[in-house]
C-alpha positions as CSV (number, residue, x, y, z in Angstrom):
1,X,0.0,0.0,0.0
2,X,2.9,2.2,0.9
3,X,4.1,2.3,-2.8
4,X,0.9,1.8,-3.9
5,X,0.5,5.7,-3.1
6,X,3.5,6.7,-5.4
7,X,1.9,5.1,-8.4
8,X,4.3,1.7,-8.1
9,X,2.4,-0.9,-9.5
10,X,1.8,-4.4,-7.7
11,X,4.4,-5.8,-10.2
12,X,7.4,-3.4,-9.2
13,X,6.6,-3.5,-5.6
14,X,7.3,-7.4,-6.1
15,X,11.1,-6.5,-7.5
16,X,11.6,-4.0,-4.5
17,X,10.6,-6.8,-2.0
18,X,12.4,-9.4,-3.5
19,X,15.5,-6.1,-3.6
20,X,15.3,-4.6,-0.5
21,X,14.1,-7.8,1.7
22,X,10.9,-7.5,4.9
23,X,12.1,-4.2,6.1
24,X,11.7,-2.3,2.9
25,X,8.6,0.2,4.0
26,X,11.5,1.2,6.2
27,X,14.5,1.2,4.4
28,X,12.2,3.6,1.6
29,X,11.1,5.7,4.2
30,X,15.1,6.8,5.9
31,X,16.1,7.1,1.8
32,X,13.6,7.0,-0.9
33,X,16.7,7.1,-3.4
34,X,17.5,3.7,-2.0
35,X,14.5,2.7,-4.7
36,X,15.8,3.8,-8.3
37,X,19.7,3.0,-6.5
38,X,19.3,-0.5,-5.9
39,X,16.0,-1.9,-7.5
40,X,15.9,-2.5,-11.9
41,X,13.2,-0.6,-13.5
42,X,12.3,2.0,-10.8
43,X,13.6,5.5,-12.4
44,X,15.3,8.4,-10.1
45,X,12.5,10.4,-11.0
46,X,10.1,7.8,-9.1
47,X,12.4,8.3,-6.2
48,X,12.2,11.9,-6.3
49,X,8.4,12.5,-6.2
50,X,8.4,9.9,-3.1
51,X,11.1,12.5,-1.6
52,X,9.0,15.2,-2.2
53,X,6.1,14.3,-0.9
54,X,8.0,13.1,2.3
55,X,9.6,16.7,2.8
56,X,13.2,15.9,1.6
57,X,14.6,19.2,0.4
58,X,16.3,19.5,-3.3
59,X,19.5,19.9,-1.7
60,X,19.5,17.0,0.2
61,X,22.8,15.4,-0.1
62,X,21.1,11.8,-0.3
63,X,19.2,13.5,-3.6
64,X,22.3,14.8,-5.2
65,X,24.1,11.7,-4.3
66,X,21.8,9.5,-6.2
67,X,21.4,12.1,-8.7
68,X,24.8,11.9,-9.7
69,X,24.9,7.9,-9.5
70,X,21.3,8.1,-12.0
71,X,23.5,10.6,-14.4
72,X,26.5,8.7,-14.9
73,X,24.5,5.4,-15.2
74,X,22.3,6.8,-17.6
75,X,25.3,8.6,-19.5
76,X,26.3,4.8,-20.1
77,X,23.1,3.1,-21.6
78,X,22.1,5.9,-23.5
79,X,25.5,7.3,-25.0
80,X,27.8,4.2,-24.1
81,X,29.8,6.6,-21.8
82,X,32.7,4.7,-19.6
83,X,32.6,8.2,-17.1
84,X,32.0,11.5,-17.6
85,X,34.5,14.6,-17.6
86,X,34.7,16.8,-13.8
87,X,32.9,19.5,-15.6
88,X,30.4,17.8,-17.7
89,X,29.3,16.2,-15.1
90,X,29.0,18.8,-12.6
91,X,26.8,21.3,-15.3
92,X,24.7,18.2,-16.5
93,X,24.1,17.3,-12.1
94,X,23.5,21.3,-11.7
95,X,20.8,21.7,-14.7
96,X,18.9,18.2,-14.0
97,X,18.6,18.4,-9.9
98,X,18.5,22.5,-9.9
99,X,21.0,22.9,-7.1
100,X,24.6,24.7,-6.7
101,X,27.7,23.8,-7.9
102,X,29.2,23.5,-4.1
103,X,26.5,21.5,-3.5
104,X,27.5,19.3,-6.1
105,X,30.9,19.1,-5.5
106,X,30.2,18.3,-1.7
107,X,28.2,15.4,-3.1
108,X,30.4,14.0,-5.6
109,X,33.3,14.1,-2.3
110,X,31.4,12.3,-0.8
111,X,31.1,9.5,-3.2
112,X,34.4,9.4,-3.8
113,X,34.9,8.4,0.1
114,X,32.2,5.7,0.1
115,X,34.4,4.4,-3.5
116,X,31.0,4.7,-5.2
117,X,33.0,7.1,-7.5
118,X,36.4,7.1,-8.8
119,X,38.3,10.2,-10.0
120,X,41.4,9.9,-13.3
121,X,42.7,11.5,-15.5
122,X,41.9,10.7,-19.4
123,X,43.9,12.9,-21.8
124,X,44.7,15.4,-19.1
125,X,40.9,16.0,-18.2
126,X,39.6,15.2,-14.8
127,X,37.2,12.5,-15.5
128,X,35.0,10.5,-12.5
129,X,33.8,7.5,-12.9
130,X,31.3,4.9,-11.3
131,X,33.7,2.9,-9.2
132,X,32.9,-0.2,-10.9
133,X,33.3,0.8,-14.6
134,X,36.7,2.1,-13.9
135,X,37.5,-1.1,-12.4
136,X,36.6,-2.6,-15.0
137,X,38.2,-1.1,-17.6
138,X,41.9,-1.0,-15.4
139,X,41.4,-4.6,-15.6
140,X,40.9,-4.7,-19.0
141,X,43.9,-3.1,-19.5
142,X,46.0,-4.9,-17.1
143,X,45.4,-8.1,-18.5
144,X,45.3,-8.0,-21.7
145,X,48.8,-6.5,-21.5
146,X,49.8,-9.2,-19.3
147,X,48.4,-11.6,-21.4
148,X,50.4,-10.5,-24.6
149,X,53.7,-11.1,-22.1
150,X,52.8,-14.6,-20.7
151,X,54.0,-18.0,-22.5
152,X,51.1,-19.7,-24.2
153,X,51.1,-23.6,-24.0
154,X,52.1,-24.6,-28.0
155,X,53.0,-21.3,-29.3
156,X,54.6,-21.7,-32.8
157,X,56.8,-19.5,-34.0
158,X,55.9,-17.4,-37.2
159,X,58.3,-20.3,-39.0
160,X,56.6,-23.2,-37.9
161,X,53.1,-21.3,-38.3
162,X,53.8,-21.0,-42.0
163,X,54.7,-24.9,-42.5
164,X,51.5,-25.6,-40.9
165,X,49.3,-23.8,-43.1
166,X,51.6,-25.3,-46.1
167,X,50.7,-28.7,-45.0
168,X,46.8,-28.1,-44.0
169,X,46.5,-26.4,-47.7
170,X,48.0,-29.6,-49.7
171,X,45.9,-31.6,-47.5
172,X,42.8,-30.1,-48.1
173,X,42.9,-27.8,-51.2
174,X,42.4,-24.6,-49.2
175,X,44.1,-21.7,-50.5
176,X,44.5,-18.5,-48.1
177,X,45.1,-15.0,-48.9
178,X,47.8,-13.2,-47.9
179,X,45.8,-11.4,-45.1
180,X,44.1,-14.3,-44.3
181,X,47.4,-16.3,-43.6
182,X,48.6,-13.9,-41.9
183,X,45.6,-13.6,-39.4
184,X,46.3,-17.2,-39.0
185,X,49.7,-17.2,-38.1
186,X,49.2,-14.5,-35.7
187,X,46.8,-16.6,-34.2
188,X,49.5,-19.2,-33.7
189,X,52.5,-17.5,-32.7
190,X,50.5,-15.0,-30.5
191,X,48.9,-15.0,-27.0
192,X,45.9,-12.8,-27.8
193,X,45.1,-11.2,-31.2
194,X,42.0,-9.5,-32.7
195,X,40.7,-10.6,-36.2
196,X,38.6,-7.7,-38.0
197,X,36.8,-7.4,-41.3
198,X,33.5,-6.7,-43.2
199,X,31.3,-9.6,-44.9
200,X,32.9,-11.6,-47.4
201,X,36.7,-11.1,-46.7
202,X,37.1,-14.4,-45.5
203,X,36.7,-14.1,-41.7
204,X,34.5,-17.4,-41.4
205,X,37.4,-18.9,-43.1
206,X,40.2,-17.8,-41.5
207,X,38.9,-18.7,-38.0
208,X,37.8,-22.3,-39.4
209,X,41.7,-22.5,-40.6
210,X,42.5,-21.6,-37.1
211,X,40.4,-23.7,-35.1
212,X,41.6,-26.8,-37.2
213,X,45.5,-25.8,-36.5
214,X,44.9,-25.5,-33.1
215,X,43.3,-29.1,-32.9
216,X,45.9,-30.6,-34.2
217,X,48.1,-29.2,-31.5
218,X,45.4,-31.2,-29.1
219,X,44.4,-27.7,-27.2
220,X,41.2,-27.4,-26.1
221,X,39.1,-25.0,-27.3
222,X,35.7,-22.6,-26.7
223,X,33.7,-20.5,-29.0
224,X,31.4,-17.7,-27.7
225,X,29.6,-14.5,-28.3
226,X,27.7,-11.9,-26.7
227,X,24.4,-13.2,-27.5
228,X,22.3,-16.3,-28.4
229,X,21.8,-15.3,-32.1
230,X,25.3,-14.7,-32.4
231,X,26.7,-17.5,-30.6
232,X,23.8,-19.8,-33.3
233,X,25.2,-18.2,-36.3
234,X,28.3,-19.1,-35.3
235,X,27.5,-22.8,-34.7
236,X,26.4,-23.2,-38.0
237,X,29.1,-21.4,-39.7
238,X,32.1,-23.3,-37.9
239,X,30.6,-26.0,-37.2
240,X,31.2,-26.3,-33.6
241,X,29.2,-25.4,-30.5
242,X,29.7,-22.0,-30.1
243,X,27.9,-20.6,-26.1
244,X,26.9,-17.3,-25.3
245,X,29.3,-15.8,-22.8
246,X,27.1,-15.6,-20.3
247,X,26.3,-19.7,-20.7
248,X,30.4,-20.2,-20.7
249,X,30.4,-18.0,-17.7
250,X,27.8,-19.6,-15.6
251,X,25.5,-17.7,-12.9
252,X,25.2,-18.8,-9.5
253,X,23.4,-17.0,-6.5
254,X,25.7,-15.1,-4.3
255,X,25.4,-14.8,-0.5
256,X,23.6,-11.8,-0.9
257,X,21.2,-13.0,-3.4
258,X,22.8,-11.5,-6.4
259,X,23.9,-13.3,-9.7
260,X,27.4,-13.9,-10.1
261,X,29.3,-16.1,-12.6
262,X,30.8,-19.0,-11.8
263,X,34.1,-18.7,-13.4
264,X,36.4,-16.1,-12.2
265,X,39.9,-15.8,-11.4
266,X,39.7,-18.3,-8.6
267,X,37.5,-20.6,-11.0
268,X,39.0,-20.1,-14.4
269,X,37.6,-21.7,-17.3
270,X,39.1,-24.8,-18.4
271,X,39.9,-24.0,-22.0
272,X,43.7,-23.3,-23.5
273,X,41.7,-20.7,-26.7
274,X,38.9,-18.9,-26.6
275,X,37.5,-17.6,-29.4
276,X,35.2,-14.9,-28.7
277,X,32.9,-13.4,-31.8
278,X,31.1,-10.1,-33.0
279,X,33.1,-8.3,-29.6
280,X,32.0,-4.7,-30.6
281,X,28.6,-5.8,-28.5
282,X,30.8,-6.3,-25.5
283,X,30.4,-3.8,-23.0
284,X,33.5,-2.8,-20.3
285,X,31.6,-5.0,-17.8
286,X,31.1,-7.8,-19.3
287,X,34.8,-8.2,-21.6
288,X,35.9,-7.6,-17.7
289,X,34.1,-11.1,-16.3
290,X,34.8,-12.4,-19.6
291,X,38.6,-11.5,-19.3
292,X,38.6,-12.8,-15.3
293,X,37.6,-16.5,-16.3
294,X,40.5,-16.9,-18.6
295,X,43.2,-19.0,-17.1
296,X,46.3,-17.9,-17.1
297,X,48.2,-19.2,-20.5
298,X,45.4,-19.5,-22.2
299,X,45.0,-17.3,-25.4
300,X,42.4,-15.0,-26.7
301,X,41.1,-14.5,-30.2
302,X,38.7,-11.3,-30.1
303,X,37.0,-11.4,-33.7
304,X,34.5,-8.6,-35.2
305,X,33.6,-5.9,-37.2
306,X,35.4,-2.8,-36.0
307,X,32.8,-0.4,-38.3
308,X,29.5,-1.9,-36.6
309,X,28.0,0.3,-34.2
310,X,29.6,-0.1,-30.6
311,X,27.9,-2.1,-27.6
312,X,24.9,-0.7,-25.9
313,X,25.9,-0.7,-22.8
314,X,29.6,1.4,-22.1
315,X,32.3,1.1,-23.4
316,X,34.2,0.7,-27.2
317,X,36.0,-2.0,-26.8
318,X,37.2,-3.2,-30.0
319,X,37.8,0.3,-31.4
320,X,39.2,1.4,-28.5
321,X,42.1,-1.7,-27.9
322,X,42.4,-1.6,-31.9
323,X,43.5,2.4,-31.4
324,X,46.0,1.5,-29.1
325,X,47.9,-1.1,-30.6
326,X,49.1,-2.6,-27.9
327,X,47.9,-6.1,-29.0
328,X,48.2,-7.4,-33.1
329,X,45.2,-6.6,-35.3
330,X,44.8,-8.3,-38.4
331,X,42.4,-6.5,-40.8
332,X,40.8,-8.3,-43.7
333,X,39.9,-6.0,-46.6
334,X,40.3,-8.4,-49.5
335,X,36.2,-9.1,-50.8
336,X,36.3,-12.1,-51.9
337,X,35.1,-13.4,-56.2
338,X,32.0,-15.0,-54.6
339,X,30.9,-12.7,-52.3
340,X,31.6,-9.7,-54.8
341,X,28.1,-12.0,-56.4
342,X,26.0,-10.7,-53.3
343,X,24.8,-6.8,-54.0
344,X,24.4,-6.8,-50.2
345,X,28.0,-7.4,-49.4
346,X,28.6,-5.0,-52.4
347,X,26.7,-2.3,-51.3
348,X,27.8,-2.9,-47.3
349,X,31.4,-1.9,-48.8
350,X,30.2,0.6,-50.4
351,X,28.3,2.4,-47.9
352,X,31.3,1.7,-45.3
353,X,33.9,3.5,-47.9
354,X,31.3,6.3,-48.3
355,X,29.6,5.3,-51.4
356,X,26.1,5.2,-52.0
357,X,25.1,1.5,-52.8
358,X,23.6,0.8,-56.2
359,X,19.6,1.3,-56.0
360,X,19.2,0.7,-59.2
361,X,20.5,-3.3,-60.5
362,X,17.7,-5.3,-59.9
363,X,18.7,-7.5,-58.0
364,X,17.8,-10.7,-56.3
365,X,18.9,-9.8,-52.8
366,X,19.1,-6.2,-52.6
367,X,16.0,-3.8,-53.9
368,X,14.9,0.0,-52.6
369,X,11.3,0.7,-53.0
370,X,10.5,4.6,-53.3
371,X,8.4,5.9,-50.7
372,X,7.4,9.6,-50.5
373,X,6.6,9.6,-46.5
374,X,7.2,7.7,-43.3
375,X,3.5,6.6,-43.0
376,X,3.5,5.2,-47.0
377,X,7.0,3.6,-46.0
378,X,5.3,1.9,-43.0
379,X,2.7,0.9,-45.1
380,X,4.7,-0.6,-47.3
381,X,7.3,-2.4,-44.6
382,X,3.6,-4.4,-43.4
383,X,2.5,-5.0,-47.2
384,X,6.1,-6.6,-47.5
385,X,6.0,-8.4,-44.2
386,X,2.9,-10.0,-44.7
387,X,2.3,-10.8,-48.1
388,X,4.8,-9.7,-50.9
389,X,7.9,-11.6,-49.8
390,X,6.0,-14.7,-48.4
391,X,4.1,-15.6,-51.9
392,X,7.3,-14.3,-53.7
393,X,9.7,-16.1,-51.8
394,X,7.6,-18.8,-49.8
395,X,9.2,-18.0,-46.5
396,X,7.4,-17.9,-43.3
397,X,7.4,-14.1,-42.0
398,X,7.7,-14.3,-38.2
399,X,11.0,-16.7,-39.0
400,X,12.1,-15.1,-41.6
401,X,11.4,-11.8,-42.1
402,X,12.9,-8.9,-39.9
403,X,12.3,-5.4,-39.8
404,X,14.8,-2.6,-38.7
405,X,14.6,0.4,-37.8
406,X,16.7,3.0,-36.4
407,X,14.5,4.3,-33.6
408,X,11.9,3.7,-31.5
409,X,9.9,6.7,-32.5
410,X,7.4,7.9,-35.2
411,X,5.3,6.2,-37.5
412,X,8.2,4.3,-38.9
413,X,9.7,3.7,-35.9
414,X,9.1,0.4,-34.4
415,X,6.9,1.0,-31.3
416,X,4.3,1.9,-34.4
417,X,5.5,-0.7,-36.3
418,X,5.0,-3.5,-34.1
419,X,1.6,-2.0,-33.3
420,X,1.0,-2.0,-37.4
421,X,2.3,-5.7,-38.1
422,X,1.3,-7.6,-35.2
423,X,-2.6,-5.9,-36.2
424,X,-2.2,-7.7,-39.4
425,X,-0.1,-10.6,-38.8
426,X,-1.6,-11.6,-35.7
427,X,-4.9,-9.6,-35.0
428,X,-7.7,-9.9,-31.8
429,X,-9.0,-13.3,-31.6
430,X,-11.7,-13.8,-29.1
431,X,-10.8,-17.4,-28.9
432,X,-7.5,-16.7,-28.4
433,X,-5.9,-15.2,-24.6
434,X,-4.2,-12.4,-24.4
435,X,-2.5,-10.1,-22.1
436,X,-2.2,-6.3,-22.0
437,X,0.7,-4.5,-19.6
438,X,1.1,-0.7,-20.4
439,X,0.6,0.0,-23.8
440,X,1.3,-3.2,-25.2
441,X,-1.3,-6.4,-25.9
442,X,0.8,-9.8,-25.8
443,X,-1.0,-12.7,-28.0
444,X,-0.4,-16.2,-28.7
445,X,1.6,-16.3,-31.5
446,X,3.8,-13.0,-31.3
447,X,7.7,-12.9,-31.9
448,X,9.1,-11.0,-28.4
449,X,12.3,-9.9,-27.3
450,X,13.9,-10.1,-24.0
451,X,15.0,-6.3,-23.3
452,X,17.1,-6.8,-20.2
453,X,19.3,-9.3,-18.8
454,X,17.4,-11.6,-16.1
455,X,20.3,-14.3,-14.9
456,X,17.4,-16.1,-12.7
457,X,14.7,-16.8,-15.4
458,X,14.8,-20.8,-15.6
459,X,14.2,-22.3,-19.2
460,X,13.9,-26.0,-19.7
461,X,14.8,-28.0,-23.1
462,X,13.2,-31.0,-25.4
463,X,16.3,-32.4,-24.5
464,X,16.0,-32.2,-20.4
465,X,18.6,-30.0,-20.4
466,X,18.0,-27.0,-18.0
467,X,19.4,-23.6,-17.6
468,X,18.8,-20.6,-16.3
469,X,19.2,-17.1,-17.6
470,X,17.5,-15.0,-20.7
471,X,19.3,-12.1,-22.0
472,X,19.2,-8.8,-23.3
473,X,18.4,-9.4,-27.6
474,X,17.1,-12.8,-26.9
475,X,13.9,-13.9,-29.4
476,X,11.3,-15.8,-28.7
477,X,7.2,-16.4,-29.8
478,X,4.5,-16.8,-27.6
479,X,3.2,-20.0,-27.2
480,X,0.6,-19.8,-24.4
481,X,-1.1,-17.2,-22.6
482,X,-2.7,-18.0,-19.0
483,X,-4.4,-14.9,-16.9
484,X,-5.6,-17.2,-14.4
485,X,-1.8,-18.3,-13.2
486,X,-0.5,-14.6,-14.2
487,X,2.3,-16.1,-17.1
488,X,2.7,-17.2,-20.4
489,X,5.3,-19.6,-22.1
490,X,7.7,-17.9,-24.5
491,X,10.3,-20.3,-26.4
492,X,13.6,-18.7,-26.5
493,X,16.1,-19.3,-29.7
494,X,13.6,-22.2,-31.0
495,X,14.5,-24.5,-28.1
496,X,14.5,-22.6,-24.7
497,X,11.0,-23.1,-23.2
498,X,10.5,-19.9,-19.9
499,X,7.3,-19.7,-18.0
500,X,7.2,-16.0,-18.0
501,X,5.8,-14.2,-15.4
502,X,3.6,-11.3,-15.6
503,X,5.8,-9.6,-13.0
504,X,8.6,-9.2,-15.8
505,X,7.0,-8.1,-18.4
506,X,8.6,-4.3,-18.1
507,X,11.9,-6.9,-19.7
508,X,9.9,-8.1,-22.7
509,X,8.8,-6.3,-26.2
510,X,7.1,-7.1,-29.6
511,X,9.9,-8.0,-32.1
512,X,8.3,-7.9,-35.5
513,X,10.4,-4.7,-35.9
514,X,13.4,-3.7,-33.7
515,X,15.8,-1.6,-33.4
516,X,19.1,-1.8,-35.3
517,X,21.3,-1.9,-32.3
518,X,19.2,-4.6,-31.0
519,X,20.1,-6.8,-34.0
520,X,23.7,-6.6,-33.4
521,X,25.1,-10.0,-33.5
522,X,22.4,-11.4,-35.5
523,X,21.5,-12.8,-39.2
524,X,18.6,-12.8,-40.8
525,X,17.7,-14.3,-44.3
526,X,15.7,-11.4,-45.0
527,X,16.0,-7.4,-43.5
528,X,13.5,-4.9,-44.4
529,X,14.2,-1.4,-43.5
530,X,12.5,2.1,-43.7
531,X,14.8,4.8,-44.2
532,X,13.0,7.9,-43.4
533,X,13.5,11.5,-42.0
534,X,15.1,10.3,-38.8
535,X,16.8,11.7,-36.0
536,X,20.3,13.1,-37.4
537,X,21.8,11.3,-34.6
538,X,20.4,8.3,-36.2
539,X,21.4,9.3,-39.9
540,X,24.6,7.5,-39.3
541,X,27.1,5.6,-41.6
542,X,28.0,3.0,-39.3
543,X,24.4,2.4,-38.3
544,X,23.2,1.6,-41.8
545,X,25.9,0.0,-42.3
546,X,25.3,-2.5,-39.8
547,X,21.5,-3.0,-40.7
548,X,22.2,-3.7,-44.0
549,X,25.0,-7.1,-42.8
550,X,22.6,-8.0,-41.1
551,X,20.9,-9.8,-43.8
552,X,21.8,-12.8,-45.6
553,X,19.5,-13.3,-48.3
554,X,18.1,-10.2,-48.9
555,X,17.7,-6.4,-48.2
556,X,14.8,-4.1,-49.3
557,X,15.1,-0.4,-48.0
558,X,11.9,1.4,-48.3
559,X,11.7,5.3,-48.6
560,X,13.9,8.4,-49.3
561,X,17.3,8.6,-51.8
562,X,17.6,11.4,-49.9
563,X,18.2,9.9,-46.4
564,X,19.8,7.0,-47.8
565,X,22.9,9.6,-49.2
566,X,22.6,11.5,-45.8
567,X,23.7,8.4,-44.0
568,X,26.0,6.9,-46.4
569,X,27.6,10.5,-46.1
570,X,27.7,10.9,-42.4
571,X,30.5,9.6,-40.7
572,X,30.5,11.5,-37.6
573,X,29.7,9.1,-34.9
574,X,28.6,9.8,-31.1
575,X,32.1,10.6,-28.9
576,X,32.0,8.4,-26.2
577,X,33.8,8.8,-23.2
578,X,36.4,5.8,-22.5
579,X,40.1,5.7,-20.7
580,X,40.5,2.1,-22.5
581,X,42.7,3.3,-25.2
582,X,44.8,5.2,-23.1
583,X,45.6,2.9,-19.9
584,X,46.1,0.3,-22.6
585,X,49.1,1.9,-23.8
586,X,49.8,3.6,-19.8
587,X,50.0,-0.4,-18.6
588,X,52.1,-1.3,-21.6
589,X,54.4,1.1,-21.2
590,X,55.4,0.6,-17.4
591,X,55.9,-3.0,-18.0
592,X,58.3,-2.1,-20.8
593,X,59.9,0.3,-18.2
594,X,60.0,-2.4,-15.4
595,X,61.7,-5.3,-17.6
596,X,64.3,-2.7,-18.6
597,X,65.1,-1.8,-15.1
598,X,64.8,-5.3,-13.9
């Protein structure tokens, strides 16, 4: 009832129970900022009308305090920001919470003597950080660095490297490129490498060649990636089982109730390689956990596509360690005779080297349908969704069909979208349940997405197999609704069967379109996308660029030339604020310094 008052629904009230434990009420009542501080989905702003309506004053150093901790954490999942400069941050605390500079200051001391803050220096500016993020990134540094000085078990030398791949080619008619050699004696001869390149230059090949050389040195080996999608895709295209990091990982429940992994540096992972795939989704947390679970001789090989877009959460990691060159890069450019047959590969060069992709071949993967404005484009998106492509191409839409989009908003972003297609893919049925929470109906039938990580939701298998955790990006359709028990069951990634409670539906959202930064990591046989009058922070090179690689089959952008030129032509992407690059080549450096002295 307490919350109740404040406009917290049943549902949240749950989360801060299960958060703050019996005592709660009272825990709320001494600080109200304890609520958007420590409990998922409650907003400061929640915690400051509950302040407010207790008598808290604006100044209160419990308000600025969490102020502060709500503007650096939203600084990271909205802009991908590591910290945030002294000044920045003071200004952006002074104009949100209306309160003095001093007070500010005297606020952000204090946080700094709790350790809920830590204060650097990045390129010569006074820069504070969330405690934890700075740890993270230090660690980062420190061991990559100390990992490209260990002894890895079997390393080759570049000689030896080269005789392999002599042999495995006359054995097996495989012929490499020059880059692609390279990448692979790198591979071999060092202890952690990254391995970047656009579609068709050969990366799928090159790591294949790898894997196989490493095999026949009898090392054990692990693939991952950031997400389920990703870690599928890479199954199939290796041929090995690839896991998520956060299956490789493991959770368990902590003392304290949290979830923690169960490999760390006191429980390393058993594997001599890792191969970890598409790491420009890896935030600084979670290369950080990753990068703790690695046992000490093992070696690393971080693969992606540098030009994607960077993770959602903070952090740029594989730009960021590629800048500092502290660790060998090997870039693939060479496109190779077969793909250079796919207009979408074509045209993702293109539009990555600044040129506007060919709109006019009629192709059988890639096609741009003219559109005047965003509601005929949206239109259009839901006419090809639910009936041009399927009789054309005899594909099942929900499997097979994704739409993009780059933004939530307007009518072709894909709040309205989802609202468009699920009315005509999967309309009202009286016969059938369904569920509404907020502004959005759930039906049997609908393709979902997980929207946050949850490391305690159990799924169960065909195969008995059971695991727990669903993760931020994960897919799934709707397979029954119950109102009576308050859940429906979802199946995850085709084979991960959740009963999903009502309680966490704030995590989940209708996936017939979604955002492009959502489908990072992922493949889909076909991508539709409507490129309208956007955002200009969303008219970005790197952001169509990644939309359009996400397809394999086929593209079909729908709307403007116009826009389609303004973000082939825009290359300026979003500064983010990260000290990776520079305590990359800080740690380095005093290792170099202390083996000379030494």
């Amino acid at each position: 009832m307490f919350l109740q008052q404040y406009g917290i629904s049943a549902t949240t009230a749950v989360k801060v129970h299960n958060s703050l434990g019996a005592n709660s009420v009272e825990l709320i009542k001494k600080n109200p900022y304890i609520l958007s501080d420590m409990v998922d989905g409650i907003s400061f702003k929640t915690s400051d009308t509950i302040a407010f309506n207790m008598g808290l004053p604006k100044n209160s150093i419990m308000r600025i305090r969490s102020g502060i901790i709500h503007i650096l954490r939203s600084a990271a999942y909205t802009s991908g920001h590591v910290y945030m400069p002294k000044d920045v941050l003071i200004e952006h605390t002074v104009y949100t919470l209306k309160v003095t500079d001093d007070e500010v200051i005297a606020a952000v001391s204090e946080l700094l003597s709790s350790k809920e803050l830590f204060q650097d220096k990045v390129d010569g500016i006074d820069a504070y950080y969330l405690y934890s993020y700075y740890e993270s990134e230090y660690y980062i540094a420190r061991r990559l660095i100390a990992m490209s000085q260990n002894t890895q078990k079997f390393t080759m030398t570049e000689e030896k490297a080269e005789k392999a791949i002599d042999a495995l080619e006359a054995k097996t008619n495989l012929y490499l490129a020059a880059e692609q050699r390279n990448a692979v004696v790198t591979a071999l001869s060092a202890a952690c490498m990254i391995l970047t390149g656009g579609p068709g230059t050969g990366k799928t090949t090159t790591i294949n060649t790898i894997i196989k050389l490493l095999e026949d040195l009898k090392l054990s080996i692990a693939l991952a990636a950031p997400t389920g999608r990703a870690a599928k895709r890479m199954s199939q295209v290796t041929g090995y089982e690839a896991k998520t990091i956060h299956r490789l990982l493991c959770t368990q429940r902590s003392s304290e109730g949290y979830s923690i992994f169960t490999h760390n540096e006191e429980n390393p992972l058993p594997y001599d390689v890792i191969i970890l795939d598409e790491v420009s989704m890896i935030d600084v947390n979670l290369m950080s956990s990753f990068l703790k679970a690695v046992k000490t001789g093992a070696r690393i090989i971080l693969s992606g596509d540098a030009d994607q877009l960077p993770s959602v959460g903070p952090g740029n990691i594989i730009h960021d360690i590629i800048e500092s060159k502290t660790i060998p890069v090997i870039q693939l450019n060479k496109i190779f005779r077969q793909a250079e047959e796919s207009l979408i590969i074509v045209n993702a060069h293109k539009i990555n080297h600044g040129e506007l992709p060919d709109l006019s071949v009629k192709s059988s993967d890639f096609f741009f349908l003219r559109r005047k404005t965003p509601q005929d484009s949206a239109f259009t998106v839901m006419d090809l969704f639910k009936n041009r492509l399927p009789k054309s191409y005899n594909v099942n839409p929900i499997s097979s069909i994704q739409v993009l989009s780059p933004t939530k908003k307007g009518l072709a972003g894909t709040i309205a979208l989802n609202k468009l297609l699920q009315s005509h893919i999967n309309p009202y049925d009286e016969r059938r349940p369904q569920h509404v929470f907020g502004n959005i109906t759930f039906r049997v039938g609908d393709k979902v997405m997980q929207t946050k990580n949850n490391y305690d939701m159990v799924y169960s298998r065909e195969n008995g197999e059971d695991g727990m955790g669903i993760f931020n990006g994960d897919m799934g359709i709707i397979e029954s609704i119950s109102v009576r028990d308050k859940c429906m069951n979802i199946v995850f990634d085709e084979d991960k069967l959740v009963e999903y409670p009502f309680t966490n539906l704030d995590e989940l959202d209708l996936a017939y379109a979604i955002t492009v930064h959502k489908s990072q990591g992922s493949e889909f046989p076909i991508v539709i996308m409507p490129v309208c009058s956007f955002s200009p922070m969303l008219m970005s090179r790197n952001l169509f660029y990644t939309a359009v690689t996400r397809a394999r089959d086929m593209v079909v952008l729908v709307g403007s030339e116009k826009t389609i030129q303004n973000m082939t032509m825009n290359n300026q992407f979003h500064q983010r604020f990260t000290g990776l690059t520079e305590k990359l080549v800080a740690v380095k450096k005093f290792v170099a310094e202390k083996e000379e002295n030494s």
